[in-house]
C-alpha positions in Angstrom: 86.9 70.7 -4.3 89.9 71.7 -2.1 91.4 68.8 -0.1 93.0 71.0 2.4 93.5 69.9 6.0 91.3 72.6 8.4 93.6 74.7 9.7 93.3 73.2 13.5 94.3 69.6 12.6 97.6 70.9 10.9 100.0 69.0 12.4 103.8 69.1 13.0 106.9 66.7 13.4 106.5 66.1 17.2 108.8 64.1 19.5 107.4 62.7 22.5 110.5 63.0 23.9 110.5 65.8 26.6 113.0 66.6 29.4 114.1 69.0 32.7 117.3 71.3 33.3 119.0 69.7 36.6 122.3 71.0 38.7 125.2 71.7 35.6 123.0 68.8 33.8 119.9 67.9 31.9 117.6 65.0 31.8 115.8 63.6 28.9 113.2 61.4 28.9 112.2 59.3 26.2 109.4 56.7 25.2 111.3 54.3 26.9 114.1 55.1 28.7 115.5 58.2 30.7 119.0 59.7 30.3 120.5 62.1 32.9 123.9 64.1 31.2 125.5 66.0 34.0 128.8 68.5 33.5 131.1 67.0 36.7 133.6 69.2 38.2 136.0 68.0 36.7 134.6 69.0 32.9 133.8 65.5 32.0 130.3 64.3 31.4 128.5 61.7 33.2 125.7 60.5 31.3 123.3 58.0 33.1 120.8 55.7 31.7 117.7 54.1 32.7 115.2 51.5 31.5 111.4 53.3 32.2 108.8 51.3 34.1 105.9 50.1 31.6 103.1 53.2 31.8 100.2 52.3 33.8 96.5 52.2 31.7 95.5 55.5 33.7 98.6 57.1 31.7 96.1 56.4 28.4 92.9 57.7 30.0 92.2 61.7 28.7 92.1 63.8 31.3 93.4 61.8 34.3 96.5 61.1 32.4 97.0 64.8 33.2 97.1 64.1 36.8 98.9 61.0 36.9 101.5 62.5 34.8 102.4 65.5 36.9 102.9 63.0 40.0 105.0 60.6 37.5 107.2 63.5 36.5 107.3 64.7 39.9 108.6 61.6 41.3 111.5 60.9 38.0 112.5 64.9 38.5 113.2 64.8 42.4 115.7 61.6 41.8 117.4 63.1 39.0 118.1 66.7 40.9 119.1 65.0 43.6 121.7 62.2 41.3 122.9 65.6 39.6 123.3 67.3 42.9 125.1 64.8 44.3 128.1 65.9 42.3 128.7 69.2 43.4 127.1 68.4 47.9 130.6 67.9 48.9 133.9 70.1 49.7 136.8 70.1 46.7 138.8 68.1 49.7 136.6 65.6 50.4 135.7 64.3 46.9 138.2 62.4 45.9 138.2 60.6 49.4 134.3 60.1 49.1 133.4 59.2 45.7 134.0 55.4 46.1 131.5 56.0 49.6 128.9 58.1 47.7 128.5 55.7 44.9 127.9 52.4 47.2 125.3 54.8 48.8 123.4 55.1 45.1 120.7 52.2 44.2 121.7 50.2 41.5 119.7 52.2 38.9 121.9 55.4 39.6 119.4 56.8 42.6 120.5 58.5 45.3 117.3 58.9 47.4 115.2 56.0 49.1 111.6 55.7 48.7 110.6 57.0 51.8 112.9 60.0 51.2 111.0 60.6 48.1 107.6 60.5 49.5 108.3 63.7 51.7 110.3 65.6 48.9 107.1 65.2 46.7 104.8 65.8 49.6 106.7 68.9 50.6 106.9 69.8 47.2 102.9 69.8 46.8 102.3 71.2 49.9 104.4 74.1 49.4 103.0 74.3 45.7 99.5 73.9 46.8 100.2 76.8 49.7 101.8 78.9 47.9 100.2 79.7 44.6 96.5 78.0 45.3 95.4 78.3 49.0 97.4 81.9 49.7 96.1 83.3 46.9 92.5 82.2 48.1 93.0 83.0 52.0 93.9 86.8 50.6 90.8 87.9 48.0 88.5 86.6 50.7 89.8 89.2 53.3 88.3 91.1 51.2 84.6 90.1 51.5 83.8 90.6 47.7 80.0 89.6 47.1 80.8 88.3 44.2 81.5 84.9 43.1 83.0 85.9 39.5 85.0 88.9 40.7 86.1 87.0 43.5 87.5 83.8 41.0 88.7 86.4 38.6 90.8 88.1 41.5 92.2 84.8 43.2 92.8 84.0 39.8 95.0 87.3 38.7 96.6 87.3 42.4 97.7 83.3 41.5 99.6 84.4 38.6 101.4 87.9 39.9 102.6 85.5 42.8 104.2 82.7 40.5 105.7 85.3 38.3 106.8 86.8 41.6 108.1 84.0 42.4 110.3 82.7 39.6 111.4 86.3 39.2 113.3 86.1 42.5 114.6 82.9 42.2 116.0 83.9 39.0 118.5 86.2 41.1 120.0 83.3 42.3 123.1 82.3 40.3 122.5 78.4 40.6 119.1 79.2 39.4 120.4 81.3 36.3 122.0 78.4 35.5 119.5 76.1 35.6 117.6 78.4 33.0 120.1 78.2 30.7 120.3 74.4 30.7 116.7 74.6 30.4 117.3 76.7 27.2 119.6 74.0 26.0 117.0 71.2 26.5 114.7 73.5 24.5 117.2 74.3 21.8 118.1 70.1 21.3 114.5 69.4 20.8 113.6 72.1 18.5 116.2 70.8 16.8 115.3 67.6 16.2 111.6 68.3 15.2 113.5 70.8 12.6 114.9 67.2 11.1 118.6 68.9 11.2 121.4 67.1 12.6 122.4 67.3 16.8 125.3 69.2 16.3 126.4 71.5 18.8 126.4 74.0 16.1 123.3 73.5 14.5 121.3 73.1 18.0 122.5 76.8 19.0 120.9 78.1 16.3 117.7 77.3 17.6 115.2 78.8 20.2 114.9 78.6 23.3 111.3 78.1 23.6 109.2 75.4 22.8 105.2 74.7 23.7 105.0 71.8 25.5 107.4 73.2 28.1 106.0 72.7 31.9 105.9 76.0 32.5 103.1 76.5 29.6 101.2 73.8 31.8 101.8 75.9 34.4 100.2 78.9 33.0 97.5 76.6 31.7 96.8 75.0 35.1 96.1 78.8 36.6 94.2 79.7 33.3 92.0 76.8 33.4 91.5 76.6 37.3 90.1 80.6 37.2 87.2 79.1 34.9 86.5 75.6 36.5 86.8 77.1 40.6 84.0 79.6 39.0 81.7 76.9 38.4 82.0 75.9 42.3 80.6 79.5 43.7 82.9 81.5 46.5 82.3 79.8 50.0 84.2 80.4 53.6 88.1 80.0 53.4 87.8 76.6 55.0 85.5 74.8 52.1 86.9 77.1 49.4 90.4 75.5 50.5 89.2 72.1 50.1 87.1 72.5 46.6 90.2 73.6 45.5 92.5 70.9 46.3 89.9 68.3 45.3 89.6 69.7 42.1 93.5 70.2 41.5 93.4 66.6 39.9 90.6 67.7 37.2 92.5 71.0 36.8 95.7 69.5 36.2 93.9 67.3 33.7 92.4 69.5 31.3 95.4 71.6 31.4 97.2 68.8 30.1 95.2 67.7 27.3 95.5 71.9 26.1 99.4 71.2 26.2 99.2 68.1 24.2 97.1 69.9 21.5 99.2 73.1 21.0 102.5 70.6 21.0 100.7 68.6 18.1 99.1 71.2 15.9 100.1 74.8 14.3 97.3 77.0 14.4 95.6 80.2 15.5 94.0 78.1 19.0 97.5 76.0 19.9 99.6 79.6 19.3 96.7 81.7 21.8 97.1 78.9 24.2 100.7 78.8 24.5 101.5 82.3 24.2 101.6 83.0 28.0 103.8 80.0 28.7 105.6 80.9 25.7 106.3 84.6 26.5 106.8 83.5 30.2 109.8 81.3 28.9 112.0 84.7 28.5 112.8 84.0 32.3 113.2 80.4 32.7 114.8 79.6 29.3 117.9 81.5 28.8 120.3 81.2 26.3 122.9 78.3 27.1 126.7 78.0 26.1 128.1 74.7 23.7 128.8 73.3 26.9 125.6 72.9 28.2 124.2 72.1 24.8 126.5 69.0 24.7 125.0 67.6 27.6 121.5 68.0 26.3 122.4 66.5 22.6 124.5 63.5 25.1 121.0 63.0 26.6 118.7 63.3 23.7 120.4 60.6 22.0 120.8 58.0 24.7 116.5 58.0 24.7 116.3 57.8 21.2 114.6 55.0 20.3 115.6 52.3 18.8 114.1 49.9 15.6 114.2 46.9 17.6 112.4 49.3 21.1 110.0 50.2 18.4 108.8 47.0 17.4 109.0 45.6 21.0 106.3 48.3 22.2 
């Protein structure tokens, strides 16, 4: 008798360590600590390191871990674009005179934004998400008057998606933005890498891809994919109560989508590669190809969240 694992519980090496392209930098963050590598003007690296806050139980729990995660990561991403931003906000002239200024300005754990500050970049930041690609989309196939609940999802559903493509397509024009991508590629590239078990050389990382399946914009692609079959189970009401099913059941949405990211990230099979191949083939826009430059910040990052034998047997 064959002891052969079924093919969908075929696993791979798997990191948990994940990360975000930033301004001319990258930010990894491992099991427990974050690293933020920026490229300064002046060619040299900053690399900043942080202690992570102990996960709250909800961060276990299937499902809402999903929800509490995209807020968490939310949160960690607005600092660090902002700490990598803060590098390049101010004239050539001024920063030599203001560095000394900007830096007593920064918490002492490297931040450059105050809580308050935070709480409207994330709420903006949801609101304008939430807008744009859930309650737009919505608001438009009802003009419509389709009397037909499926049609209806289907539609909102297809209209959600042309609009984010739509979307990162333009921004993409944008030469900050291009940059950004190709950062991103470099994240992608370092942590492919690493799962390969090869060294973090500059030259072995290039020789990588630049896509990988637990990337954020798979989840985004699975957040759309998934909230097309649960908003069909909720029926096609007036724009006002179709509005607020939907935002009530972003959390549960988010959720599930999560739980499909953590199971093509774990295993190699026929279901992980059909779930991922949107976010996947999606990736050609948002992860470019990076230069040695960029790919040194990413292996300065990766390396600084490492964990260690004595983190280990701490947690």
């Amino acid at each position: 008798m064959s002891n052969k694992q079924p093919d969908f519980f075929i696993t791979m090496k798997k990191t948990s360590i994940g990360g975000s392209a930033l301004l001319e930098g990258i930010m990894m963050i491992g099991p427990h600590k974050k690293a933020i590598a920026v490229r300064k003007p002046d060619g040299e690296i900053d690399l900043n390191v942080e202690n992570l806050p102990v996960k709250r139980k909800i961060a276990r729990v299937p499902v809402l871990r999903g929800a509490y995660s995209l807020i968490y990561q939310m949160i960690i991403s607005i600092k660090a674009l902002t700490y990598a931003a803060s590098f390049y906000d101010l004239e050539e002239e001024e920063k030599t005179d203001s560095e000394a200024k900007k830096n007593e300005t920064k918490s002492s754990n490297g931040e450059s934004l105050s809580k308050t500050a935070v709480f409207f970049a994330i709420l903006l930041s949801v609101g304008i998400t939430v807008g744009l690609f859930f309650l737009l989309p919505n608001f438009i196939i009802g003009l419509l008057k389709i009397q037909n609940n499926v049609v209806n999802n289907l539609l909102e559903g297809v209209l959600r998606i042309a609009i984010f493509i739509g979307y990162i397509a333009a921004v993409t024009f944008m030469k900050d933005i291009k940059r950004v991508w190709m950062y991103h590629g470099a994240e992608h590239k370092t942590i492919n890498c690493y799962e390969a078990e090869q060294e973090l050389t500059v030259e072995n990382v290039m020789k990588h891809t630049t896509s990988n399946r637990r990337c954020g914009t798979s989840f985004l692609f699975l957040v759309m994919a998934v909230s097309i079959i649960i908003f069909s189970f909720v029926g096609w009401h007036s724009v006002a109560l179709n509005m607020i099913i939907r935002i009530l059941l972003l959390p549960l949405v988010a959720g599930l989508a999560y739980e499909l990211v953590k199971v093509a990230g774990r295993y190699d099979n026929l279901f992980s590669k059909i779930i991922s191949a949107p976010g996947m083939l999606f990736q050609k826009l948002t992860a470019k190809e990076p230069d040695e430059d960029m790919v040194e910040c990413a292996i300065m990052a990766f390396n600084a969240v490492l964990p260690t034998d004595e983190e280990e047997a701490k947690w």
